[in-house]
C-alpha positions as CSV (number, residue, x, y, z in Angstrom):
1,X,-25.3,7.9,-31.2
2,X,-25.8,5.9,-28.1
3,X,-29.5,7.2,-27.9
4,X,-30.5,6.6,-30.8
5,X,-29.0,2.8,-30.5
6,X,-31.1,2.5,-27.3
7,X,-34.0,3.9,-29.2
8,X,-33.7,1.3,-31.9
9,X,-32.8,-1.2,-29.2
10,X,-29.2,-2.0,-30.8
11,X,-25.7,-2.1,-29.4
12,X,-23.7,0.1,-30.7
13,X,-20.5,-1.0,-32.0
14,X,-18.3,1.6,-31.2
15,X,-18.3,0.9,-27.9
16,X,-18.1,-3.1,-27.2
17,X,-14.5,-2.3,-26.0
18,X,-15.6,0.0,-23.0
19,X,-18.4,-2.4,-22.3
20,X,-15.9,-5.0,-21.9
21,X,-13.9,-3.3,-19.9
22,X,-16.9,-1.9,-17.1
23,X,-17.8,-5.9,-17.1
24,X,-20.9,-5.1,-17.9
25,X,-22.9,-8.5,-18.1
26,X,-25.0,-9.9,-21.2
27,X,-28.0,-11.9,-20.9
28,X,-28.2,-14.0,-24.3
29,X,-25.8,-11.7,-25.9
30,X,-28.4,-8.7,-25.3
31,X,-27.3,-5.8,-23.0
32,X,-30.4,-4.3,-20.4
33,X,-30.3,-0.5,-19.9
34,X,-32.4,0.8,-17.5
35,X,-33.8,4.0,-18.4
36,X,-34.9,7.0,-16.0
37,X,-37.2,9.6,-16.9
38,X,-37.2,12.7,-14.8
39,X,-39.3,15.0,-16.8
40,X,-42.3,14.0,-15.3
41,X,-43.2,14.9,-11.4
42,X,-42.9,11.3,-11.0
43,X,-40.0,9.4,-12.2
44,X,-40.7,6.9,-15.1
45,X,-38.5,3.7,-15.3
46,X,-38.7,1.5,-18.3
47,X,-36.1,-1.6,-19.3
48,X,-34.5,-1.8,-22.8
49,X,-32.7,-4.8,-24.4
50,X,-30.4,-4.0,-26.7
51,X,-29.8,-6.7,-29.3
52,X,-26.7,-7.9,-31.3
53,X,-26.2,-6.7,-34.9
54,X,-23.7,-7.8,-36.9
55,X,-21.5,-4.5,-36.5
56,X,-21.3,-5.3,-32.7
57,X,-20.7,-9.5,-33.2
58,X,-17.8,-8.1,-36.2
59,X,-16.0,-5.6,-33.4
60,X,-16.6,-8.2,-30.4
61,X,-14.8,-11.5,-32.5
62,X,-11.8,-8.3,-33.3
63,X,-11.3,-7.7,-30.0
64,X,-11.8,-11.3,-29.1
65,X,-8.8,-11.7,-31.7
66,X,-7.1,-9.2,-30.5
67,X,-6.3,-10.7,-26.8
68,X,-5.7,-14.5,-28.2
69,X,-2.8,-13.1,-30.0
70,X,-2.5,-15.5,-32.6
71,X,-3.8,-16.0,-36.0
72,X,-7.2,-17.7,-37.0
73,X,-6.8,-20.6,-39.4
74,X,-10.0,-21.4,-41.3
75,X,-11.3,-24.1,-39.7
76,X,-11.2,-21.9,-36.4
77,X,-12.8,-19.6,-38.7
78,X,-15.9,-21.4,-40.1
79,X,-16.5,-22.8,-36.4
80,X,-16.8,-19.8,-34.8
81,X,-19.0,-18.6,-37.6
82,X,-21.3,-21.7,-37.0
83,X,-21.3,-21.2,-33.3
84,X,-22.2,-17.3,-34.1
85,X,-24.9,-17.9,-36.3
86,X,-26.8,-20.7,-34.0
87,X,-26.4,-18.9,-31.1
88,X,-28.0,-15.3,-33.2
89,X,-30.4,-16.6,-35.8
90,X,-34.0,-18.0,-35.0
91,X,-34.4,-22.2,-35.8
92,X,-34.7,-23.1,-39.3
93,X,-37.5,-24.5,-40.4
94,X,-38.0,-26.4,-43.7
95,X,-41.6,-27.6,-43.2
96,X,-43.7,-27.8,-46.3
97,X,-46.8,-26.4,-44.7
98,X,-48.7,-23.4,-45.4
99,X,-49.2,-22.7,-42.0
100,X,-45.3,-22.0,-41.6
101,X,-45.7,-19.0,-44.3
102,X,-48.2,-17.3,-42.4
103,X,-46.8,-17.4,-39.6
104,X,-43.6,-16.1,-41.0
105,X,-45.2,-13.1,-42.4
106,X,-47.1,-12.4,-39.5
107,X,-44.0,-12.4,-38.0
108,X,-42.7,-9.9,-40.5
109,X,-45.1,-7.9,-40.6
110,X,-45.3,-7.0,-36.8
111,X,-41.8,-6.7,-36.6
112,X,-40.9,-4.7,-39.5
113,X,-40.9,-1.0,-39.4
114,X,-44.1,0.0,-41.2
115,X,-43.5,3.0,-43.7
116,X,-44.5,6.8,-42.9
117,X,-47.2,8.3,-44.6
118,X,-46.4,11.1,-46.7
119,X,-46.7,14.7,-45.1
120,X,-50.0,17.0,-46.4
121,X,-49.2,19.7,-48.4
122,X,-49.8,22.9,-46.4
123,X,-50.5,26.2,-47.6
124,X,-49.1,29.6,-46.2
125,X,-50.7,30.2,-43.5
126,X,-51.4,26.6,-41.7
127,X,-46.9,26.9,-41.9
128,X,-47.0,30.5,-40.4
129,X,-49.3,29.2,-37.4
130,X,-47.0,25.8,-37.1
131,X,-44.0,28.1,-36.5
132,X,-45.5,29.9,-34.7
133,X,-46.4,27.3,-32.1
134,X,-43.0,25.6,-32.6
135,X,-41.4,29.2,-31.8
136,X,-43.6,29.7,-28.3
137,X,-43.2,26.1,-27.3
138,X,-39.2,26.6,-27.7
139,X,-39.0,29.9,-25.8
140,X,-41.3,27.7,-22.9
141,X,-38.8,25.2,-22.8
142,X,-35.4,27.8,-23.1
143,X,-37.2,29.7,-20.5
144,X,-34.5,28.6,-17.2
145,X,-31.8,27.8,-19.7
146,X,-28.7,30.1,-19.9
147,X,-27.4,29.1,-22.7
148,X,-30.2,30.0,-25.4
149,X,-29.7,33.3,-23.9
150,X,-26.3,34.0,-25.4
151,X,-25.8,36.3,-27.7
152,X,-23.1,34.1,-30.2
153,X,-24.2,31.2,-31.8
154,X,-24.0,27.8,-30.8
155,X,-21.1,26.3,-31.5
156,X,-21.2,21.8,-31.5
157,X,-18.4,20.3,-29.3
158,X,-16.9,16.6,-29.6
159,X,-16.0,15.9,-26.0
160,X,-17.7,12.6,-25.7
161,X,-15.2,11.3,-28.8
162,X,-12.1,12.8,-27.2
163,X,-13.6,11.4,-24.0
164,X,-13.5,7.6,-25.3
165,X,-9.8,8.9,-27.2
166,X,-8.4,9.7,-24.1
167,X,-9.8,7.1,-22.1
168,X,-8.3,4.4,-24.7
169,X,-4.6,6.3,-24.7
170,X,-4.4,6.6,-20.8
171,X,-5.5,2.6,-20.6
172,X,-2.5,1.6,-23.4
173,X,-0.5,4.0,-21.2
174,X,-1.6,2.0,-18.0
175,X,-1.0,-1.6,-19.7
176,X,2.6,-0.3,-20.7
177,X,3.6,0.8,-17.3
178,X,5.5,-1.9,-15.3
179,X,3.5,-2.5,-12.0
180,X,5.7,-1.4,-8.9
181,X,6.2,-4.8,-6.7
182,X,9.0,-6.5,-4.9
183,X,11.9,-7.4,-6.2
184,X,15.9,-8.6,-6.0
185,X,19.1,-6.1,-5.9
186,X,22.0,-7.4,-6.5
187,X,25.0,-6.0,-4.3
188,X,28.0,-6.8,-4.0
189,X,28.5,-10.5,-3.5
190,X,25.2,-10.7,-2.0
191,X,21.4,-10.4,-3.1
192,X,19.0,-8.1,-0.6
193,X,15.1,-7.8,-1.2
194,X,14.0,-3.6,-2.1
195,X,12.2,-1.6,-0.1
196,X,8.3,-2.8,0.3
197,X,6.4,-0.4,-2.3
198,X,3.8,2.0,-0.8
199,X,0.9,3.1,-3.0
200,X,-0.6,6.5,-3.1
201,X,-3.4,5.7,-1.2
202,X,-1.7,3.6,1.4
203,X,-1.5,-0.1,0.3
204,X,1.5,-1.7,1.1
205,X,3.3,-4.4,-1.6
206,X,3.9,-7.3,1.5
207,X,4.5,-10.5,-1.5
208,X,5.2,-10.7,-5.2
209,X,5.1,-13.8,-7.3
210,X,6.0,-13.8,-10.5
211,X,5.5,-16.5,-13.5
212,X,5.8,-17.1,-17.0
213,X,4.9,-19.1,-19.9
214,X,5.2,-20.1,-23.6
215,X,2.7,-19.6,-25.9
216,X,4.1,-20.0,-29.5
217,X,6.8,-17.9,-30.3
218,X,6.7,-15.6,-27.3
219,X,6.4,-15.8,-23.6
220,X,3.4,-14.7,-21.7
221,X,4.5,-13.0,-18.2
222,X,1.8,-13.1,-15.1
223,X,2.7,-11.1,-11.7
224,X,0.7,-11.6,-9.0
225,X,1.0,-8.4,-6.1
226,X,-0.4,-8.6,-2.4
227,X,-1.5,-5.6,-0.9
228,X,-2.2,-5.1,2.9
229,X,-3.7,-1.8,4.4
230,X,-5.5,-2.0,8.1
231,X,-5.3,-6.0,8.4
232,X,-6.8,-6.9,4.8
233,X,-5.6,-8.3,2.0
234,X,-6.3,-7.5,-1.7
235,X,-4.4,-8.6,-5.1
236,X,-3.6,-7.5,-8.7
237,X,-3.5,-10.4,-11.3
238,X,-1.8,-8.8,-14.6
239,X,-0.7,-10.9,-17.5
240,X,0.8,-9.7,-20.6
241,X,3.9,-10.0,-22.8
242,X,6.2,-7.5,-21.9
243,X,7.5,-8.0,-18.0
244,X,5.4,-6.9,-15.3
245,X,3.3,-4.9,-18.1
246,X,-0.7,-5.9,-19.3
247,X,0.5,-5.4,-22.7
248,X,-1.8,-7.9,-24.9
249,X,-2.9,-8.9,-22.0
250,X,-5.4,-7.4,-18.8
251,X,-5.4,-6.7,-15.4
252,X,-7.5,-8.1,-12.7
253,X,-8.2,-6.3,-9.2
254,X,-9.6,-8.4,-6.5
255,X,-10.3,-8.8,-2.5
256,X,-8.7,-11.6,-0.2
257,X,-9.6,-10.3,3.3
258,X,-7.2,-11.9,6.5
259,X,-4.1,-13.2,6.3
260,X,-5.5,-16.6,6.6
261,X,-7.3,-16.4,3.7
262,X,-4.5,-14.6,1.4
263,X,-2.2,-17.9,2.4
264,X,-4.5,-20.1,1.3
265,X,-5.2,-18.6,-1.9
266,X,-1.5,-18.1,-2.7
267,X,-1.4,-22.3,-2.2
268,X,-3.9,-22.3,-4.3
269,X,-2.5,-20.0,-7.5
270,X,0.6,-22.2,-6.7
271,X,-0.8,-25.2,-7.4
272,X,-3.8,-24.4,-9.9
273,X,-1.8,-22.1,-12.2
274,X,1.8,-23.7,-11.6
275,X,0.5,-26.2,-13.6
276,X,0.2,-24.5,-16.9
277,X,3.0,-21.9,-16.0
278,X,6.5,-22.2,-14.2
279,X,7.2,-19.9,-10.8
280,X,9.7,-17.3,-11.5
281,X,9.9,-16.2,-8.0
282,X,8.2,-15.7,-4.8
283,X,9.5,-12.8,-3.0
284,X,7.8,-11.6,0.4
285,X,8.7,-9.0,3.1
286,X,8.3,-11.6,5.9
287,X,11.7,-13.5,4.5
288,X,13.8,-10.9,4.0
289,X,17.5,-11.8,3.2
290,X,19.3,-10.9,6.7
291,X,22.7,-9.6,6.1
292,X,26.1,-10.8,6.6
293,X,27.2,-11.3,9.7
294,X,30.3,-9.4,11.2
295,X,32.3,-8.8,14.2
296,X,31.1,-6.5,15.6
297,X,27.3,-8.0,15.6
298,X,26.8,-8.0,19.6
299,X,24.5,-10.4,20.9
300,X,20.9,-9.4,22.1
301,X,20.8,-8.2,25.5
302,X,17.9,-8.9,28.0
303,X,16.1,-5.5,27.6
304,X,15.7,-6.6,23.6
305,X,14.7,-10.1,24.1
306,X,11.5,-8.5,26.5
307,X,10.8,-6.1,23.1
308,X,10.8,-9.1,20.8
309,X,8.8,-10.8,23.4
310,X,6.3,-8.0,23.7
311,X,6.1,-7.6,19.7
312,X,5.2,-11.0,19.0
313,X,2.8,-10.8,21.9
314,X,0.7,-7.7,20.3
315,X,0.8,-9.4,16.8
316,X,-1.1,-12.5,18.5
317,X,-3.2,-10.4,19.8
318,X,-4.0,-8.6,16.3
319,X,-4.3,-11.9,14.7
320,X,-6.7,-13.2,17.4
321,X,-8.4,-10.0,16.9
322,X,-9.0,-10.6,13.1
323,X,-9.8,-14.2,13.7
324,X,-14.2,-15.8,14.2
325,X,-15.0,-17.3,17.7
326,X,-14.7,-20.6,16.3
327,X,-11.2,-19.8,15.0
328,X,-10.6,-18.7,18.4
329,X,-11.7,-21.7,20.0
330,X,-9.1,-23.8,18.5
331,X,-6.3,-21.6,18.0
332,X,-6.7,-21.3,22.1
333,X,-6.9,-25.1,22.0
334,X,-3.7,-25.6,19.8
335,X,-1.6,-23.2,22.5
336,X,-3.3,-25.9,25.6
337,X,-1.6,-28.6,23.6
338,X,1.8,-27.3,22.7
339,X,1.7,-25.8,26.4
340,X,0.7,-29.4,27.8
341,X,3.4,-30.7,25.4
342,X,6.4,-28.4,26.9
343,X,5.5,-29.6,30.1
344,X,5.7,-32.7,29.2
345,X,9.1,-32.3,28.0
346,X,10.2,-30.4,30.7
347,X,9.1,-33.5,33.5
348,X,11.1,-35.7,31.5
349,X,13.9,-33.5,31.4
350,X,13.9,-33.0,34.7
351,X,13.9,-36.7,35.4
352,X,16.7,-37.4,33.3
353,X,18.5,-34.7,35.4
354,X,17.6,-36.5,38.6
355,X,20.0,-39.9,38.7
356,X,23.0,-37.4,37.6
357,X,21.8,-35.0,40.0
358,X,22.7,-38.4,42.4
359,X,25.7,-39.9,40.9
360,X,27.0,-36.6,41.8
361,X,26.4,-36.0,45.0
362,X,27.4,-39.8,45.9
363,X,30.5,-39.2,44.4
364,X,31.6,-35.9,46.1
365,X,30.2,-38.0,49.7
366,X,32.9,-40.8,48.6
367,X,35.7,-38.1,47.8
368,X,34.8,-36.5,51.1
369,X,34.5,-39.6,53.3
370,X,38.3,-39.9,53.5
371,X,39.0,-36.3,54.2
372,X,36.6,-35.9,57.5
373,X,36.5,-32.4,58.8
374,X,35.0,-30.5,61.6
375,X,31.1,-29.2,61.2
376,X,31.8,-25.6,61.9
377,X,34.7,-26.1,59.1
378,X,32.5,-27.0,56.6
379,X,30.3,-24.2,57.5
380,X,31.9,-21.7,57.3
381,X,33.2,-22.6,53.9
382,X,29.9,-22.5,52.4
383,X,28.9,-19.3,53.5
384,X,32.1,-18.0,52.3
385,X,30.8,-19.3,49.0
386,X,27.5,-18.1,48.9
387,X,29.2,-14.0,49.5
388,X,31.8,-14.8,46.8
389,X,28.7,-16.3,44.0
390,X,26.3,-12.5,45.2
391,X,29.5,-10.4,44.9
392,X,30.3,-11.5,41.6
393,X,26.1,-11.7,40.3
394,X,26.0,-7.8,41.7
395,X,29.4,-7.1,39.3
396,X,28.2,-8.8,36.4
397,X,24.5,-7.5,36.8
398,X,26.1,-3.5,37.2
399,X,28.4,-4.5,34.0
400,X,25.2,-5.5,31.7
401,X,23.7,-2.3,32.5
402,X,26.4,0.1,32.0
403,X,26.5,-1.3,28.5
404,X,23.0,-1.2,28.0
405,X,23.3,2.6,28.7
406,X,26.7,2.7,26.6
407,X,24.4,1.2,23.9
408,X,21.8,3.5,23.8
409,X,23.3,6.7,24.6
410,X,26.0,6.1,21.5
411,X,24.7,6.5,17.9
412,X,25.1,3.6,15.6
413,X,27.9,3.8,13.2
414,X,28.0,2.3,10.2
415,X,30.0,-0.7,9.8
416,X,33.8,-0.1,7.4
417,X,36.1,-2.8,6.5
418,X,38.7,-0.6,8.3
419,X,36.9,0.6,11.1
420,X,37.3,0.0,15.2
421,X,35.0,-1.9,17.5
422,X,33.6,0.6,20.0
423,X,34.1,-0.7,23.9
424,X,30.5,-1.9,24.2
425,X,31.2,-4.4,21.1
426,X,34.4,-5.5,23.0
């Protein structure tokens, strides 16, 4: 069937529906095959445009219908007609002239199919010696084919209908299935994001926003997901009615690239779409919800503040990595400033610190002045201080490391209401 629509340069309307969805794209309404012929030693390639008929305009304003979701009134009706019938039918032309009917027939006559002659009567043996040279030139061109060699019949098969059958059910079955993305659960007397979803071929869910709108009597439901997989970003735009479902709705796949890019067209959706439609929720994996705290939450020793410190140090580097020399440029000049600025703080600091610094030691001279003692006296004292401030850095030093040990040789428990701190907790 499709053939023969390409042969009488038609679209067929059977299938404006998987047209639509392989976006293909219409010039003037008219669809452009390009045709390759491989019979020949060299390959022929020859363009067809396949015009509107009404059968295909009918099937395209139902399926057009079909994703407004609301009934047509007749105004709507007779203006869409109009528009149809400008945009498909040639000028009218109500010029009196005779000139204007010959070129209209003219017209007709090259365009219209002309009609066949009628065949010659043949007698017996001109129709033994045509089936005769149909016969040969059939066995020449069955000659490398298998099939015209078996011995039962040929039996006609219908897979290119079941084809398009199956291909509408598993779509309807696609539209109805939630898409998995991130989302609340509700404990008790606490809320905690889910795990980050993981597609099949590697893509992890990293945000999920989430709104909704009302359009007559029902609510229309968009979800927005954000993929990452090896430092880019893509997204799934899916509307419909039902929650996180396409149904009477669609589905839209799409790139972003770096993260810089994906937060700027999330600030975008927010503000562009939020107009029309009110933001549900925004949930990302970078905020997750900590949990509550406890007593026996330990504070972070010195060997985890180096890992944090080395973590955020390799995910500036992969973001540098990802980023243009020009981005580069000023990302490195935005660290000179804030550096420059913490400096700059520090000085002052440290100034504000000096007259106290003073006030200080002038007072501990006026204390002493009273109370004059020897040189060797005084001394001695110090020193004595200096052994008793190493001792005590050497005992608190070998403490902080037995517990580091204690910490990592012991498995972590988890937390009861009725359990007991372990010693390193203490």
């Amino acid at each position: 069937d499709f053939l023969s629509c390409i042969k009488e340069k038609r679209l067929p309307g059977d299938l404006m529906d998987v047209f639509n969805e392989a976006s293909c794209r219409y010039y003037d309404g008219c669809l452009i095959v390009e045709i390759h012929d491989h019979r020949s030693e060299v390959t022929e390639i020859k363009r067809v445009v396949m015009k509107p008929t009404a059968e295909s305009i009918w099937t395209d304003v139902a399926l057009l219908s079909e994703d407004w979701g609301f009934t047509w009134t007749e105004d709507i009706a007779l203006e869409v007609e109009a528009k149809i019938l400008i945009a498909t039918e040639e000028p009218l032309c109500l010029d009196p002239s005779i000139q204007v009917t010959r070129l209209s027939n003219a017209v007709e006559y090259a365009t219209m199919p002309k009609k066949l002659k009628k065949k010659l009567k043949w007698n017996s043996v001109e129709r033994e010696q045509k089936l005769a040279k149909q016969a040969e030139s059939m066995r020449l061109l069955t000659l490398k084919d298998k099939r015209a060699k078996r011995t039962f019949p040929f039996e006609p098969s219908f897979s290119k209908i079941s084809y398009l059958q199956d291909w509408r059910a598993k779509k309807q079955k696609s539209n109805a299935e939630p898409l998995p993305s991130i989302d609340l659960k509700k404990g008790k007397g606490r809320k905690a994001l889910l795990e980050p979803v993981t597609l099949s071929d590697g893509k992890k869910c990293v945000r999920t926003l989430r709104f909704e709108r009302s359009e007559g009597e029902q609510k229309v439901y968009t979800l927005i997901n954000i993929y990452l997989l090896n430092g880019q970003y893509d997204g799934v735009l899916r509307w419909g009615t039902a929650y996180d479902t396409s149904i009477d709705g669609g589905n839209i796949k799409f790139n972003l690239g770096p993260e810089h890019l994906m937060e700027a067209y999330i600030t975008q959706v927010k503000s562009t779409y939020g107009q029309f439609n009110n933001l549900i929720s925004d949930h990302t994996t970078a905020n997750m919800i900590p949990p509550s705290p406890n007593n026996r939450m330990t504070p972070p020793t010195a060997l985890q503040l180096q890992q944090l410190q080395v973590q955020q140090n390799r995910a500036l580097q992969a973001k540098m990595a990802m980023l243009t020399p020009q981005q580069r440029a000023l990302f490195a000049q935005q660290q000179q400033q804030q550096a420059a600025q913490q400096a700059a703080q520090q000085v002052t600091q440290q100034a504000s610190q000096q007259p106290q610094a003073q006030q200080l030691q002038t007072q501990v001279q006026s204390q002493a002045q009273p109370q004059p003692q020897p040189q060797q006296q005084i001394n001695h004292a110090i020193n004595q201080a200096h052994l008793q401030a190493q001792i005590q850095a050497q005992q608190q030093q070998q403490q902080n490391t037995q517990q580091q040990q204690q910490v990592m040789n012991q498995p972590q428990l988890p937390s009861t209401a009725h359990s007991t701190p372990s010693q390193s907790h203490i």
